[in-house]
C-alpha positions in Angstrom: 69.5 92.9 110.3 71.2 89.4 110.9 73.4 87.3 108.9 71.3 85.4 107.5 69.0 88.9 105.9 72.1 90.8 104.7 72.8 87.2 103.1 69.6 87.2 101.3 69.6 90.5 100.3 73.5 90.3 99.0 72.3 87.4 97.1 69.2 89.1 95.6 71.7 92.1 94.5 74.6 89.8 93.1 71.6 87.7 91.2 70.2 91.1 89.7 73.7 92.8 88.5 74.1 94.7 91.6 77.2 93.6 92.4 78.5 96.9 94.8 75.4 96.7 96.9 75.8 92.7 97.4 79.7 93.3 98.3 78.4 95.4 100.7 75.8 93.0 102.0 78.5 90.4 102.2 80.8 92.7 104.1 78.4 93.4 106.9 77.9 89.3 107.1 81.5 89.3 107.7 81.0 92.2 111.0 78.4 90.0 112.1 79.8 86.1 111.6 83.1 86.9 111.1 83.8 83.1 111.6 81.0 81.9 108.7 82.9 81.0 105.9 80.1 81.5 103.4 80.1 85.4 103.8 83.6 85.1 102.7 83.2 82.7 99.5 79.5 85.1 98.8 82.0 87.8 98.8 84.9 86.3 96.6 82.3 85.3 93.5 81.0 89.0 93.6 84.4 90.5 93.3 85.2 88.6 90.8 82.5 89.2 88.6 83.8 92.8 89.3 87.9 91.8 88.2 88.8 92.7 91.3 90.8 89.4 91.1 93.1 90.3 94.3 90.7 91.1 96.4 89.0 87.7 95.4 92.2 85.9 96.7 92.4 87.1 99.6 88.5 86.5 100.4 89.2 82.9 99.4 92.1 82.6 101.9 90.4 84.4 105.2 87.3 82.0 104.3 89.6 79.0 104.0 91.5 79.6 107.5 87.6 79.1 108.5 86.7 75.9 109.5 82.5 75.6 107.4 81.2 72.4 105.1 83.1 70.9 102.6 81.2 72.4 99.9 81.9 75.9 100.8 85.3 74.8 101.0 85.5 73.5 97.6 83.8 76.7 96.3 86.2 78.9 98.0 89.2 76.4 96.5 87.4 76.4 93.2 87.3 80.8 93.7 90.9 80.5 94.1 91.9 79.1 90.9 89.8 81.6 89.1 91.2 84.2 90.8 94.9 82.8 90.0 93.9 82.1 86.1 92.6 85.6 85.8 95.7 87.2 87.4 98.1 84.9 85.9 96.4 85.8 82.7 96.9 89.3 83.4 100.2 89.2 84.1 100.8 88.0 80.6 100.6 91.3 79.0 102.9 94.5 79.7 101.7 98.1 79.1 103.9 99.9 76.9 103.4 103.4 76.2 103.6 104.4 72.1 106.5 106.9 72.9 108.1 103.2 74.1 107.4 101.7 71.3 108.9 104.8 69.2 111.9 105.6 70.7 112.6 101.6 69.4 115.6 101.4 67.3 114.1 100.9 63.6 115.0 96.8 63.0 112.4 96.0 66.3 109.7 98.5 65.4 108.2 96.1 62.9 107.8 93.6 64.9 
């Protein structure tokens, strides 16, 4: 298949909740036009509807090094700043286990 089909066919799998199966489409665009930036931002919105926030990021920045039309470069930017709300977001909260939060002296465990 070419680009453009595996394009089509990631888009029709993103479009219907198959977000794995359109990653993968997106992936074999990449093998094929590794220099099309659209592969790349195609590939960035479907991992982030999947939290996979990192692996957004660095989509956004391989597509970016990319030279494609401004508008896929403003997607890709726009990409970027979700990714970095959603992991700045994350980085917010700290996992504390309960035998933590016991082991607490008594004035803090209130709190």
């Amino acid at each position: 298949m070419s680009f453009e089909e595996y394009k089509i066919q990631g888009n029709h799998c993103y479009q219907t909740g198959d977000l794995e199966t359109s990653l993968q489409c997106y992936n074999k665009c990449i093998r094929i036009e590794p220099t099309n930036p659209v592969a790349y931002a195609n590939k960035a919105m479907a991992l982030l509807k999947l939290h996979r926030y990192q692996d957004a990021l660095a989509a956004c920045h391989l597509g970016l090094k990319l030279k494609g039309p401004e508008k896929i470069r403003d997607k890709l930017l726009y990409r970027v700043k979700l990714a970095q709300s959603h992991l700045s977001s994350e980085a917010k909260y700290v996992e504390v286990s309960i035998d933590e939060v016991t082991t607490l002296p008594l004035e803090f465990r209130g709190l």
